[in-house]
PDB file with one MODEL, atoms N, CA, C and O in Angstrom:
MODEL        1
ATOM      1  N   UNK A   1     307.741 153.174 -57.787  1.00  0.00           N
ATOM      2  CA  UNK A   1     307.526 154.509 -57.269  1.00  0.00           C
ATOM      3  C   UNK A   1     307.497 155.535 -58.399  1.00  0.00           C
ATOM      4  O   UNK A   1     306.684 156.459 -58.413  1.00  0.00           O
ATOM      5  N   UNK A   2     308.409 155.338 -59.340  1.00  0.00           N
ATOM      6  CA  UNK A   2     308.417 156.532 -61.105  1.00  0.00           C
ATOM      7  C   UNK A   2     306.636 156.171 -61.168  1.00  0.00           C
ATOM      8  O   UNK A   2     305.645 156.892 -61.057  1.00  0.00           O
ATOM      9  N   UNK A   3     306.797 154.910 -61.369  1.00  0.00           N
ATOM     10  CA  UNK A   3     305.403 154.776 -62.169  1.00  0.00           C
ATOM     11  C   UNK A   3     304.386 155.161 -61.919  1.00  0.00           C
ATOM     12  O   UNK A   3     303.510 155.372 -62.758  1.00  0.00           O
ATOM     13  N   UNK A   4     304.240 155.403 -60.247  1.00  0.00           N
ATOM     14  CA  UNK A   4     303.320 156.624 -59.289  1.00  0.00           C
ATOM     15  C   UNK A   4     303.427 157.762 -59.667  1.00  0.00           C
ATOM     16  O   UNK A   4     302.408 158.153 -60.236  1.00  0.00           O
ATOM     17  N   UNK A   5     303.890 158.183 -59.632  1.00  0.00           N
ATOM     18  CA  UNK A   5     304.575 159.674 -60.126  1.00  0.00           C
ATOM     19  C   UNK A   5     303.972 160.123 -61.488  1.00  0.00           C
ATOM     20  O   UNK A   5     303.221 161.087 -61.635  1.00  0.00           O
ATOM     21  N   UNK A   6     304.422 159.266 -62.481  1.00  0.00           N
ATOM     22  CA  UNK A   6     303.937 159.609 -63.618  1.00  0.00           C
ATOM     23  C   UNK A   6     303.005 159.721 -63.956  1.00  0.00           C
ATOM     24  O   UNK A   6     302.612 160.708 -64.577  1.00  0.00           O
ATOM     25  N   UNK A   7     301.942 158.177 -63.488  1.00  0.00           N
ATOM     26  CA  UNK A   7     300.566 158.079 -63.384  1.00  0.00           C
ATOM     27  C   UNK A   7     299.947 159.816 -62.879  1.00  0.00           C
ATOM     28  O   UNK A   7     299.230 160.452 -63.653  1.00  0.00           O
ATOM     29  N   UNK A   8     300.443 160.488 -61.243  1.00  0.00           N
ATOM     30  CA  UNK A   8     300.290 161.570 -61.006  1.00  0.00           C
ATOM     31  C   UNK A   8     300.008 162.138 -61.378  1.00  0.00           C
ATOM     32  O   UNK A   8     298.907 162.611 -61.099  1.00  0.00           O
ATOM     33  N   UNK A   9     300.943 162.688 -62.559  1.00  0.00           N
ATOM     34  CA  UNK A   9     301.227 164.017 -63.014  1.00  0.00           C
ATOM     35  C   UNK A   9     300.365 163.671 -64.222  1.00  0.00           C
ATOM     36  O   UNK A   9     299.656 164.612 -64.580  1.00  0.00           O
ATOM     37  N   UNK A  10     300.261 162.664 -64.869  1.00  0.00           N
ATOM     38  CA  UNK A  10     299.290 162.461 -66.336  1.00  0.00           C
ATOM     39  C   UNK A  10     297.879 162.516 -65.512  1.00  0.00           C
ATOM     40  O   UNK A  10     296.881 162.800 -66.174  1.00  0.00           O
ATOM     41  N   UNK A  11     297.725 162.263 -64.108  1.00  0.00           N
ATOM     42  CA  UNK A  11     296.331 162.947 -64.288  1.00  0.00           C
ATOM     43  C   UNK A  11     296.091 164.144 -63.591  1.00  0.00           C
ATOM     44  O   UNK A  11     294.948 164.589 -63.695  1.00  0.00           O
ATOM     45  N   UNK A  12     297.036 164.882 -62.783  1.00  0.00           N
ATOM     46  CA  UNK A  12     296.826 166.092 -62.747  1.00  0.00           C
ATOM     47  C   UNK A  12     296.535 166.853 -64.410  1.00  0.00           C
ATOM     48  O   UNK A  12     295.557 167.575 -64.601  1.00  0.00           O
ATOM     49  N   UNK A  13     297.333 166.606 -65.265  1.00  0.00           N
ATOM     50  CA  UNK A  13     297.027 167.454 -66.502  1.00  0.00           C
ATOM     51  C   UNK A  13     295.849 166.973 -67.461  1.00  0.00           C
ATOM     52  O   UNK A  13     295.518 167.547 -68.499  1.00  0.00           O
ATOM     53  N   UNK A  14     295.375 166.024 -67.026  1.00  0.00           N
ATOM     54  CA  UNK A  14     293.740 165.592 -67.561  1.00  0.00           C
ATOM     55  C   UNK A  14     292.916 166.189 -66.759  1.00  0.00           C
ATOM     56  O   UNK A  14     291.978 166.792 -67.280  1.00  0.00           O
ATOM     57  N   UNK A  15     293.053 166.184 -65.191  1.00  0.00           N
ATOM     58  CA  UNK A  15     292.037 167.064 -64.234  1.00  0.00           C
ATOM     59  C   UNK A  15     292.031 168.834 -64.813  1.00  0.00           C
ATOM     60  O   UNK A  15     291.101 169.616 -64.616  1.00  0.00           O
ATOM     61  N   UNK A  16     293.245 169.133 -65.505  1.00  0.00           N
ATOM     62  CA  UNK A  16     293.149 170.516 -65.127  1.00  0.00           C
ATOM     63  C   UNK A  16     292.610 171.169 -66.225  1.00  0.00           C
ATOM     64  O   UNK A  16     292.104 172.290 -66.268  1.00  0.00           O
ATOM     65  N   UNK A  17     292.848 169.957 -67.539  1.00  0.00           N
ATOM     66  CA  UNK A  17     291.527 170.248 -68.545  1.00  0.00           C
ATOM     67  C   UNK A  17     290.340 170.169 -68.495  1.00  0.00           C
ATOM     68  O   UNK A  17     289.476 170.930 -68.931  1.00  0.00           O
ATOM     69  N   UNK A  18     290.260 169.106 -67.881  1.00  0.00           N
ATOM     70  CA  UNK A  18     288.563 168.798 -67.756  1.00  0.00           C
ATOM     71  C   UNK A  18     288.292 169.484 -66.719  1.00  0.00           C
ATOM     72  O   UNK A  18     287.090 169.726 -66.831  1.00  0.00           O
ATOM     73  N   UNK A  19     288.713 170.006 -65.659  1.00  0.00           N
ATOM     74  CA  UNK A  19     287.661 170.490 -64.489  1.00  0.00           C
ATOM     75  C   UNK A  19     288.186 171.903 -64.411  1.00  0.00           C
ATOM     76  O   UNK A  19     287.713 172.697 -63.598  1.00  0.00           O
ATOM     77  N   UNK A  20     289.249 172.260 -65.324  1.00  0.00           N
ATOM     78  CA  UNK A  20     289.663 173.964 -65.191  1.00  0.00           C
ATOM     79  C   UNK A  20     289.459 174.466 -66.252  1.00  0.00           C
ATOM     80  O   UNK A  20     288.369 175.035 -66.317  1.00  0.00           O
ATOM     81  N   UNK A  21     290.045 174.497 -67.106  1.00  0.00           N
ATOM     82  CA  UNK A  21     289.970 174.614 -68.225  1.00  0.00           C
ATOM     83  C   UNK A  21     288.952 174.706 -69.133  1.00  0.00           C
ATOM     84  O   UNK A  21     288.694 175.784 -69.669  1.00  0.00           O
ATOM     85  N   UNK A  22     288.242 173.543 -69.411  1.00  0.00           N
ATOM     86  CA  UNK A  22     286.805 173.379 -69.619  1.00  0.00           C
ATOM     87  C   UNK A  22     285.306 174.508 -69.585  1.00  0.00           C
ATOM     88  O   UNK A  22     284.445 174.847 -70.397  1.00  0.00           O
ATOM     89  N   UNK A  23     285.641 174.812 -68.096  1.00  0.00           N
ATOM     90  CA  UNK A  23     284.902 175.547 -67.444  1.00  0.00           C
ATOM     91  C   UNK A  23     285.496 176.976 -66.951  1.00  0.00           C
ATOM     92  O   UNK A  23     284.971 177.485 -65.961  1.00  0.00           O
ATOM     93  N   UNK A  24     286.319 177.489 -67.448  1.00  0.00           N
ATOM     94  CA  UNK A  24     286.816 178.589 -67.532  1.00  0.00           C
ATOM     95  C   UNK A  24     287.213 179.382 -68.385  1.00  0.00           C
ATOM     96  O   UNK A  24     287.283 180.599 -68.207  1.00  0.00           O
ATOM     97  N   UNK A  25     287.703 178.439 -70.019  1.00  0.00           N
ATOM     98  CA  UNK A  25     287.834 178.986 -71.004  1.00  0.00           C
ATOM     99  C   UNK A  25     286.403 180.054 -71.795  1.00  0.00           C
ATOM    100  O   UNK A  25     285.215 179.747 -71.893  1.00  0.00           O
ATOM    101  N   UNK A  26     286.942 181.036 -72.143  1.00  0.00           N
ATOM    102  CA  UNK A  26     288.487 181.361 -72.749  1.00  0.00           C
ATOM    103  C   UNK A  26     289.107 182.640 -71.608  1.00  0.00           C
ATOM    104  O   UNK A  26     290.160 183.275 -71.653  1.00  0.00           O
ATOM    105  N   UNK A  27     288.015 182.683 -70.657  1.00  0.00           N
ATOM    106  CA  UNK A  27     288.307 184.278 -69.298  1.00  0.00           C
ATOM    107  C   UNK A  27     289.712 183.505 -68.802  1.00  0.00           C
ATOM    108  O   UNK A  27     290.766 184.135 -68.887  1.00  0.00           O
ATOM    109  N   UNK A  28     289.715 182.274 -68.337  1.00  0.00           N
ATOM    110  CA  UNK A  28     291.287 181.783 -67.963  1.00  0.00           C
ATOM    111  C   UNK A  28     291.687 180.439 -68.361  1.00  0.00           C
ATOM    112  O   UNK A  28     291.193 179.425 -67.869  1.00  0.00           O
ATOM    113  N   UNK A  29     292.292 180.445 -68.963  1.00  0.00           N
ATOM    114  CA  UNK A  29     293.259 178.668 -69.165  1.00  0.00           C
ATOM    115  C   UNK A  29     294.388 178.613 -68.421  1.00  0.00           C
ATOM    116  O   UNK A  29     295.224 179.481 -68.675  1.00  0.00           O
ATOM    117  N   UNK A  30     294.643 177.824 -67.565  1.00  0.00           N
ATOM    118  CA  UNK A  30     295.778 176.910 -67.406  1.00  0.00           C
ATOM    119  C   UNK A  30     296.332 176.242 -67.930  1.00  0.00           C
ATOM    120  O   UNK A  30     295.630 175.399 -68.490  1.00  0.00           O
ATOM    121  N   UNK A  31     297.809 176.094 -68.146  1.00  0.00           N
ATOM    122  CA  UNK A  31     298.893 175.533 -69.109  1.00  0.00           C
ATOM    123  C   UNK A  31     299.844 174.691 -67.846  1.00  0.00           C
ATOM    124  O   UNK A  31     300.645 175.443 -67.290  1.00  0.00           O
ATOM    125  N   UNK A  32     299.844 173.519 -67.440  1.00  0.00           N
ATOM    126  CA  UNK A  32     300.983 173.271 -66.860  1.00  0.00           C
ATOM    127  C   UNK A  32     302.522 173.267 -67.184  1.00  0.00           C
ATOM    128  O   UNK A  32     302.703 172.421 -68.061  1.00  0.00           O
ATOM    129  N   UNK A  33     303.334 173.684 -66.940  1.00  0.00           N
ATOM    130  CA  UNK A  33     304.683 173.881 -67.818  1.00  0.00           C
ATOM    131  C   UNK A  33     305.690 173.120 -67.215  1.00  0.00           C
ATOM    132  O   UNK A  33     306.811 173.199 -67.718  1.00  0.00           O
ATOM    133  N   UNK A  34     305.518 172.374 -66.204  1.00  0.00           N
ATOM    134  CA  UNK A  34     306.764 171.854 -64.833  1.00  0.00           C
ATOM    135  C   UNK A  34     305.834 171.381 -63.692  1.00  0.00           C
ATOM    136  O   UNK A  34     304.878 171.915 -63.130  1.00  0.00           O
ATOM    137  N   UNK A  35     306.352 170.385 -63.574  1.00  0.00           N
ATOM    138  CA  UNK A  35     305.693 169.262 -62.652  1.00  0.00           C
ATOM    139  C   UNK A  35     307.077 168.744 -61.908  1.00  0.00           C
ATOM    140  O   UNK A  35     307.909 168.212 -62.644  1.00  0.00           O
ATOM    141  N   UNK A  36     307.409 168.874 -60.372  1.00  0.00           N
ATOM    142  CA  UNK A  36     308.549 168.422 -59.883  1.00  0.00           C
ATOM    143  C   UNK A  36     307.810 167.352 -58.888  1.00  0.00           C
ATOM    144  O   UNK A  36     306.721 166.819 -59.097  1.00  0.00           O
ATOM    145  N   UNK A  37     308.582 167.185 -57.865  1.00  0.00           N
ATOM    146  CA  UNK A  37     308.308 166.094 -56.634  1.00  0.00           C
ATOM    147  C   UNK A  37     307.410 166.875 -56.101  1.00  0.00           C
ATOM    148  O   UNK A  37     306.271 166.432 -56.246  1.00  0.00           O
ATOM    149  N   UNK A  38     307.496 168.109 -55.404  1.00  0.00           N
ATOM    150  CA  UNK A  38     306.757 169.124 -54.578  1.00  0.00           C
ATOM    151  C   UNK A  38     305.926 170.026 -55.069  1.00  0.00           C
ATOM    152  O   UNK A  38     304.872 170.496 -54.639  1.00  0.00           O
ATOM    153  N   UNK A  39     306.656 170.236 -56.204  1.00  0.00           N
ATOM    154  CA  UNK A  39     305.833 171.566 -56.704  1.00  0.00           C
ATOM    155  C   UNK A  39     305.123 171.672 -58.304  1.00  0.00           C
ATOM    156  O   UNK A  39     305.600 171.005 -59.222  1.00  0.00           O
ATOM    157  N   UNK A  40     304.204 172.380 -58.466  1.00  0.00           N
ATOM    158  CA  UNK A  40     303.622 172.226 -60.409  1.00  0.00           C
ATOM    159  C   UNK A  40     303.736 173.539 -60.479  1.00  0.00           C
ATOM    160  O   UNK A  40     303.291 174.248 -59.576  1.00  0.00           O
ATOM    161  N   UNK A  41     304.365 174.059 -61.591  1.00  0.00           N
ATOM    162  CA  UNK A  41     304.324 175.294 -62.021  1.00  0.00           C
ATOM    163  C   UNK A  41     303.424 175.487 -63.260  1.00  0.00           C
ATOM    164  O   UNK A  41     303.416 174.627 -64.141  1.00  0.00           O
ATOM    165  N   UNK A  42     302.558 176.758 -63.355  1.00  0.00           N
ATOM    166  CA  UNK A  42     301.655 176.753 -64.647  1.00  0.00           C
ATOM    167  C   UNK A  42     301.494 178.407 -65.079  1.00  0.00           C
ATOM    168  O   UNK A  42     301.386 179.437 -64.414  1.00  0.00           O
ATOM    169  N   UNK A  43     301.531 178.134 -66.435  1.00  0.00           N
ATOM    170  CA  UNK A  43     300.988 179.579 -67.110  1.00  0.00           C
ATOM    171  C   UNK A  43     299.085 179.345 -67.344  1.00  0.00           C
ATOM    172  O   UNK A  43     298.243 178.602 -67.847  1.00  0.00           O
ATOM    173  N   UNK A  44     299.304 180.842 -66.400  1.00  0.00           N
ATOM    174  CA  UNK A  44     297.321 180.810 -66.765  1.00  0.00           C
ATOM    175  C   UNK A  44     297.433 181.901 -67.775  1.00  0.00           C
ATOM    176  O   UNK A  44     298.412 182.629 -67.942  1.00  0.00           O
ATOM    177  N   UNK A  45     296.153 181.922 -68.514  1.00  0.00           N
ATOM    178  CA  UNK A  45     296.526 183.365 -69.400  1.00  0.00           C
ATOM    179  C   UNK A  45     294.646 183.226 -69.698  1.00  0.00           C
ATOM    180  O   UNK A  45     293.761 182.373 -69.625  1.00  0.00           O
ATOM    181  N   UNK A  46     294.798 184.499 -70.016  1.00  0.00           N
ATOM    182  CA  UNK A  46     293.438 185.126 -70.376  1.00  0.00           C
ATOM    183  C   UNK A  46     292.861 186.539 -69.840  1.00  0.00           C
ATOM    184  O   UNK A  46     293.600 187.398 -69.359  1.00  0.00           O
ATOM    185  N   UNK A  47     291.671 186.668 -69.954  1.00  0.00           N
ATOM    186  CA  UNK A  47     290.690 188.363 -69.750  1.00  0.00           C
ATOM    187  C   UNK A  47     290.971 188.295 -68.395  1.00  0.00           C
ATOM    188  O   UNK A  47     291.252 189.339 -67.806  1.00  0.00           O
ATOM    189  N   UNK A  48     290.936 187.053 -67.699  1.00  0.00           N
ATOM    190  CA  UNK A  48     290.341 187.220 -65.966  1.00  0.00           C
ATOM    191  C   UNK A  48     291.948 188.300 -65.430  1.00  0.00           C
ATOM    192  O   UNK A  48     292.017 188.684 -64.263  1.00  0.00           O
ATOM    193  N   UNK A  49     292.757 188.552 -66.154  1.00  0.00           N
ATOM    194  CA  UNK A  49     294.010 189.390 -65.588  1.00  0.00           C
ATOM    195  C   UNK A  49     293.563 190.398 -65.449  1.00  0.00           C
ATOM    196  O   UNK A  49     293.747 191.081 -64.442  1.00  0.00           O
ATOM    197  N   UNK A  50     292.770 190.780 -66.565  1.00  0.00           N
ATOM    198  CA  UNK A  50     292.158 192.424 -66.205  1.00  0.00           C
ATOM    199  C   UNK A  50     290.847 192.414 -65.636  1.00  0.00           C
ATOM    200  O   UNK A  50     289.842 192.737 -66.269  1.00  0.00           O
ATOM    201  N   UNK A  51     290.858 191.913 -64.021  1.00  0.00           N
ATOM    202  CA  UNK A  51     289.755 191.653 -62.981  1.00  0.00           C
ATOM    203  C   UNK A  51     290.583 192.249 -61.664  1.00  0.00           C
ATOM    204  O   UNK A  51     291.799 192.364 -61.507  1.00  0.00           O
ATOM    205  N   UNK A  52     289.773 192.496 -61.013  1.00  0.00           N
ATOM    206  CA  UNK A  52     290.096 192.426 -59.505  1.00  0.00           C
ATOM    207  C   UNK A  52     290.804 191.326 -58.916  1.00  0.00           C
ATOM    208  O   UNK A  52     291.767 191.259 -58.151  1.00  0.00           O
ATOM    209  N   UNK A  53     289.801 190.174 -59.684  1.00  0.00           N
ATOM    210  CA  UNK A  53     289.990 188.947 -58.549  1.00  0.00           C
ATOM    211  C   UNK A  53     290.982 187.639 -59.084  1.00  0.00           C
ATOM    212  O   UNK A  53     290.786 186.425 -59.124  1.00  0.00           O
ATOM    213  N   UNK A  54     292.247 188.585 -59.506  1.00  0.00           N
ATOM    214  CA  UNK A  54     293.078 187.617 -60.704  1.00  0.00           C
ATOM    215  C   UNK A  54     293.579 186.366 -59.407  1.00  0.00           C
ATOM    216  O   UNK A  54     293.666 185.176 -59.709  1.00  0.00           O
ATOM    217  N   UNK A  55     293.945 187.002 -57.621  1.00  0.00           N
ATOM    218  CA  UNK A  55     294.393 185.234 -57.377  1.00  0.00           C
ATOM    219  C   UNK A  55     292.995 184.544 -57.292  1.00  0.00           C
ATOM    220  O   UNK A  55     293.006 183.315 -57.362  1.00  0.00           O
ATOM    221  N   UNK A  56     292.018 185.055 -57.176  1.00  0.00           N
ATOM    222  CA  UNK A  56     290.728 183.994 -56.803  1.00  0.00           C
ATOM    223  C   UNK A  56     290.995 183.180 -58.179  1.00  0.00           C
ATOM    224  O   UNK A  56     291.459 182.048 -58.043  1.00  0.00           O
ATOM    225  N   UNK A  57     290.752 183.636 -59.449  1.00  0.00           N
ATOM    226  CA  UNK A  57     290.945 182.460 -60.808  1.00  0.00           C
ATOM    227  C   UNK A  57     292.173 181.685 -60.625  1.00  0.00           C
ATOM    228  O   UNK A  57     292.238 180.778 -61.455  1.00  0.00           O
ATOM    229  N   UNK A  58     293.067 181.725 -59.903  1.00  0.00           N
ATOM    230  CA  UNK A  58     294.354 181.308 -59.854  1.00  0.00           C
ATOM    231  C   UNK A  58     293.979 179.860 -58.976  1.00  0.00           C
ATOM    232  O   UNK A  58     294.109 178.703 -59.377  1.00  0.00           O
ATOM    233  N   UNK A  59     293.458 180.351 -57.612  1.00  0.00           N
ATOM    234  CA  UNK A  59     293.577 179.906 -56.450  1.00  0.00           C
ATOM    235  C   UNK A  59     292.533 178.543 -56.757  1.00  0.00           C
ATOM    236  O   UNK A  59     292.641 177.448 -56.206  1.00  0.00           O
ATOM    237  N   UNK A  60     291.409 178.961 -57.879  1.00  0.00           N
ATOM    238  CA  UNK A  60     290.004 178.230 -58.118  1.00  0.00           C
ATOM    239  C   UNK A  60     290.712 176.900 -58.890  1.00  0.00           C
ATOM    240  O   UNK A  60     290.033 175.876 -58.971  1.00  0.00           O
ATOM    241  N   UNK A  61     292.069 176.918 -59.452  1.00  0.00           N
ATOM    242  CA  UNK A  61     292.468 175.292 -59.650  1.00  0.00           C
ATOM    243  C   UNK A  61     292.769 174.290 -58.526  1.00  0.00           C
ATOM    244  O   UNK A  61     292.669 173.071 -58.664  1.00  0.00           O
ATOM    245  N   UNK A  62     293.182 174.975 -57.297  1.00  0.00           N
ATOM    246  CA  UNK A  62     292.959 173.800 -56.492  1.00  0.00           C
ATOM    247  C   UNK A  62     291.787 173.355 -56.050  1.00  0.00           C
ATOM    248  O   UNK A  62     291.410 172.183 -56.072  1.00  0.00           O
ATOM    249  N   UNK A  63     291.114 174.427 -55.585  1.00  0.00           N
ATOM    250  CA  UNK A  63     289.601 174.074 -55.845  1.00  0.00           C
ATOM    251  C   UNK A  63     288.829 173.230 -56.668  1.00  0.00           C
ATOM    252  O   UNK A  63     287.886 172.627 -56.155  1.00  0.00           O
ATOM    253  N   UNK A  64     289.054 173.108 -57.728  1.00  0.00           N
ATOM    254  CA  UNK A  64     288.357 172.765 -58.709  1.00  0.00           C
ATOM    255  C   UNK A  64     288.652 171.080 -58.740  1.00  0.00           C
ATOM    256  O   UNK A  64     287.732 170.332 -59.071  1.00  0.00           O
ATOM    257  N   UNK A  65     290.012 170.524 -58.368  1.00  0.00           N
ATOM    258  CA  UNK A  65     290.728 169.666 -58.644  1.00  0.00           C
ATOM    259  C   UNK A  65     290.755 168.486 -56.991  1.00  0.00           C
ATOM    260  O   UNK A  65     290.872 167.271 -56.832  1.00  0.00           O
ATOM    261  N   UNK A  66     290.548 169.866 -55.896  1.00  0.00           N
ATOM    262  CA  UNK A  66     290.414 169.106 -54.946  1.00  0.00           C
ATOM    263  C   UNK A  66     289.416 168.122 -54.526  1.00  0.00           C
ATOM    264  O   UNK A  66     289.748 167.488 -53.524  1.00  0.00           O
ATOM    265  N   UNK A  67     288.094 167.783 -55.114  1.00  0.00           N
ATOM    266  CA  UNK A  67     287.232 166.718 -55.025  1.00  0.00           C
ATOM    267  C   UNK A  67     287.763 165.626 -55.896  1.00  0.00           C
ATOM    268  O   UNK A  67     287.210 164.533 -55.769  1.00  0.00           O
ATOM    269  N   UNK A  68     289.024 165.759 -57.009  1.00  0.00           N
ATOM    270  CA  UNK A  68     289.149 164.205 -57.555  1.00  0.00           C
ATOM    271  C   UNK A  68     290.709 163.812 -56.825  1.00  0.00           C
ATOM    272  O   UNK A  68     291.542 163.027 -57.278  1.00  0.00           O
ATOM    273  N   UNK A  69     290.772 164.400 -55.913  1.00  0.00           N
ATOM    274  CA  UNK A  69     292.301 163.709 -54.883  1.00  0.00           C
ATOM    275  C   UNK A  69     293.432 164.426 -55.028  1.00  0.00           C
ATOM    276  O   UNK A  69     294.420 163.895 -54.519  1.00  0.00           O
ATOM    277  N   UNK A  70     293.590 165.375 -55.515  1.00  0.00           N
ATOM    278  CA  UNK A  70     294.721 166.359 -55.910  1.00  0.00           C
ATOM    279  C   UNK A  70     294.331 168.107 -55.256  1.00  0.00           C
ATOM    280  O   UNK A  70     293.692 169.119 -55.546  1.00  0.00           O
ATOM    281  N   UNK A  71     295.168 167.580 -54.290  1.00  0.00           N
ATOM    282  CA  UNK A  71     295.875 168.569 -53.065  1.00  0.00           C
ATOM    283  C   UNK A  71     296.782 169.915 -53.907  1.00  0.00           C
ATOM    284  O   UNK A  71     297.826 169.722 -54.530  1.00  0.00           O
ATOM    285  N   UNK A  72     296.367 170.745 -53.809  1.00  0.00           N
ATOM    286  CA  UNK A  72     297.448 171.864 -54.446  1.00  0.00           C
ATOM    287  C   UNK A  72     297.147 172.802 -53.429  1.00  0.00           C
ATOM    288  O   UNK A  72     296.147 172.704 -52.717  1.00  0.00           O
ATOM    289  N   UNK A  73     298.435 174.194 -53.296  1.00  0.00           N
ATOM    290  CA  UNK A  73     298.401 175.117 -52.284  1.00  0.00           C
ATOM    291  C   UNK A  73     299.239 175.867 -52.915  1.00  0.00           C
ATOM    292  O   UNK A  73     300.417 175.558 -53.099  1.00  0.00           O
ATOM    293  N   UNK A  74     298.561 177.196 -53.402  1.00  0.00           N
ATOM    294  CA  UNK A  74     299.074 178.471 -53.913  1.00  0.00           C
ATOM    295  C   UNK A  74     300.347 179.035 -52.886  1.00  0.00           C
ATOM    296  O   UNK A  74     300.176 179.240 -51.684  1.00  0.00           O
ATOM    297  N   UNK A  75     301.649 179.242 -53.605  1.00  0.00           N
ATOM    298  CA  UNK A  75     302.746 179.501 -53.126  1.00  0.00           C
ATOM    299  C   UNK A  75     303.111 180.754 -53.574  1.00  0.00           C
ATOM    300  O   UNK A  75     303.353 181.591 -52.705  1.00  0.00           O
ATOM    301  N   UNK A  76     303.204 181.063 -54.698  1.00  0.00           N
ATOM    302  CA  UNK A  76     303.655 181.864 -55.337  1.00  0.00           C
ATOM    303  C   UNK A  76     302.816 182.427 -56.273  1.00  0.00           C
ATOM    304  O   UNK A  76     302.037 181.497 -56.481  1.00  0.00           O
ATOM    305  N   UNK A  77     302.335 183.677 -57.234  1.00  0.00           N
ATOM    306  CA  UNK A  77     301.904 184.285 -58.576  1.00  0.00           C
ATOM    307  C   UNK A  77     302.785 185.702 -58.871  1.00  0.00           C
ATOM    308  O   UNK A  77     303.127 186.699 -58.235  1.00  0.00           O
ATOM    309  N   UNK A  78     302.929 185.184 -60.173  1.00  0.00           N
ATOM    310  CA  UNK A  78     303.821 186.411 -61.032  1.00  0.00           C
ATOM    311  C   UNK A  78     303.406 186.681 -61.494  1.00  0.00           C
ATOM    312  O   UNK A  78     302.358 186.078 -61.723  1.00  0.00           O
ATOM    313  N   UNK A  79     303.707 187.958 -62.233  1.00  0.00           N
ATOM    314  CA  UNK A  79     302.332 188.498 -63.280  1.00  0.00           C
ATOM    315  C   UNK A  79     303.743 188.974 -64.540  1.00  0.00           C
ATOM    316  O   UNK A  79     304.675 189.770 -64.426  1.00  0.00           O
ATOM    317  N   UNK A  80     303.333 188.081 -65.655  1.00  0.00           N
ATOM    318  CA  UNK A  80     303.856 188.118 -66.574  1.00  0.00           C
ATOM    319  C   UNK A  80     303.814 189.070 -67.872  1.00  0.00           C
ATOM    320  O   UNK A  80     304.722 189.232 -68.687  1.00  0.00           O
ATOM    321  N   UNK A  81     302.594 189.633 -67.862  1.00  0.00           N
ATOM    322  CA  UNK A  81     301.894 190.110 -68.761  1.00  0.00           C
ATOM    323  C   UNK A  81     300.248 190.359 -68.657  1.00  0.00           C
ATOM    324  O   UNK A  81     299.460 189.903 -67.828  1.00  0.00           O
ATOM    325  N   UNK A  82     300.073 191.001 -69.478  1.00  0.00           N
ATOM    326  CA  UNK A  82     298.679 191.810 -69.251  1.00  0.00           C
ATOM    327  C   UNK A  82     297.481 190.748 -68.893  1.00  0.00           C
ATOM    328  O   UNK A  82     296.440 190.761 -68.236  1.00  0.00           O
ATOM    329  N   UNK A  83     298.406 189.585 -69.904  1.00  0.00           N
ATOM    330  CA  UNK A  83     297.139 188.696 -70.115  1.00  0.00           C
ATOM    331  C   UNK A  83     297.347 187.144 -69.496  1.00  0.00           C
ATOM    332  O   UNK A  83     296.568 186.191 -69.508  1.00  0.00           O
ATOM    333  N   UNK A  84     298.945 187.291 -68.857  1.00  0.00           N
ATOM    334  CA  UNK A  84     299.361 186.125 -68.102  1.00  0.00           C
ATOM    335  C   UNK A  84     299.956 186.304 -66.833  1.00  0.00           C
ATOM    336  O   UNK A  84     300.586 187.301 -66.480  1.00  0.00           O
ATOM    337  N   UNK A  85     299.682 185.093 -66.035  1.00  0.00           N
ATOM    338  CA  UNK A  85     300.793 184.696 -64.555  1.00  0.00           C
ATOM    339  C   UNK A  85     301.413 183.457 -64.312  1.00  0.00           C
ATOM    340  O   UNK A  85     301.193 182.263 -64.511  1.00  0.00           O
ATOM    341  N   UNK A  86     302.159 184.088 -63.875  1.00  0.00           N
ATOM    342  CA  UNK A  86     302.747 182.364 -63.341  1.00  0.00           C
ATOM    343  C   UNK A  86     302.501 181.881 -61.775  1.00  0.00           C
ATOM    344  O   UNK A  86     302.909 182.551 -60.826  1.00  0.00           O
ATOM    345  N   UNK A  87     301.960 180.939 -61.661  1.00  0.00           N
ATOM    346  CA  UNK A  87     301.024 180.745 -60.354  1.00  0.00           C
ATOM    347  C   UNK A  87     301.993 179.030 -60.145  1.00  0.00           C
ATOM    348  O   UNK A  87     301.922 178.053 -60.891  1.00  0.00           O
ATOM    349  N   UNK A  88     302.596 179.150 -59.228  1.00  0.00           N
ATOM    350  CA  UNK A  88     303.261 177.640 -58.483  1.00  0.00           C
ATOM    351  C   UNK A  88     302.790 177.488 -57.417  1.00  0.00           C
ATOM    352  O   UNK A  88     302.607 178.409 -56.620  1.00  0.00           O
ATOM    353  N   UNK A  89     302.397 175.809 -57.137  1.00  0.00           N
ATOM    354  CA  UNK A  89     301.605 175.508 -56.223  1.00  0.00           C
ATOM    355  C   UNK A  89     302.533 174.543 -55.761  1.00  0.00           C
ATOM    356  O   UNK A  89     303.386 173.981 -56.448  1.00  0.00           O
ATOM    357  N   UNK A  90     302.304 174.382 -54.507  1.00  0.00           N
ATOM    358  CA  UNK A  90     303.026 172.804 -53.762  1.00  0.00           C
ATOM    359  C   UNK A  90     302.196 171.945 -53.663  1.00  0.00           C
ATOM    360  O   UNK A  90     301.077 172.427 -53.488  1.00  0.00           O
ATOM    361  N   UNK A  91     302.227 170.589 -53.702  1.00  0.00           N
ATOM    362  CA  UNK A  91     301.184 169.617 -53.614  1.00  0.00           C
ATOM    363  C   UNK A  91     302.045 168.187 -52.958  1.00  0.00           C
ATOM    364  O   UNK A  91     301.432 167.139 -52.750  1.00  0.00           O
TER     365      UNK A  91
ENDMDL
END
């Protein structure tokens, strides 16, 4: 069951380069910082803060991630700084 888990979380943080990251840099990157049973916590940072539509860039990682099997659901966003948030999702 660890070994599920781990497998998990090593490819949530390959999905969120290649299918977020990738294609969003440098207006927003995602940083995962904490990966629990329920929940992933991440620093996004970039220009897209000074937008209107800062949860749509937030919200666009589950999106982005949900066609390779990884379920995420915006819970929470903090706004850390001009140019960062902290966005926790449950999955």
């Amino acid at each position: 069951m660890r070994s599920a888990f781990k497998k998990r979380k090593l490819l949530l943080r390959l999905l969120v380069n290649r299918f977020y990251n990738r294609y969003r840099a440098p207006e927003a990157r995602a940083t995962i910082l904490c990966i629990r049973r329920n929940r992933v916590v991440m620093l996004v940072t970039g220009s897209f803060c000074k937008t209107c539509g800062v949860v749509d860039w937030i919200e666009d990682i589950a999106f982005s991630l949900k066609p390779h099997g990884i379920k995420l659901k915006l819970t929470n966003v903090r706004e850390l700084g001009r140019d960062a948030m902290l966005a926790v999702f449950r999955w």
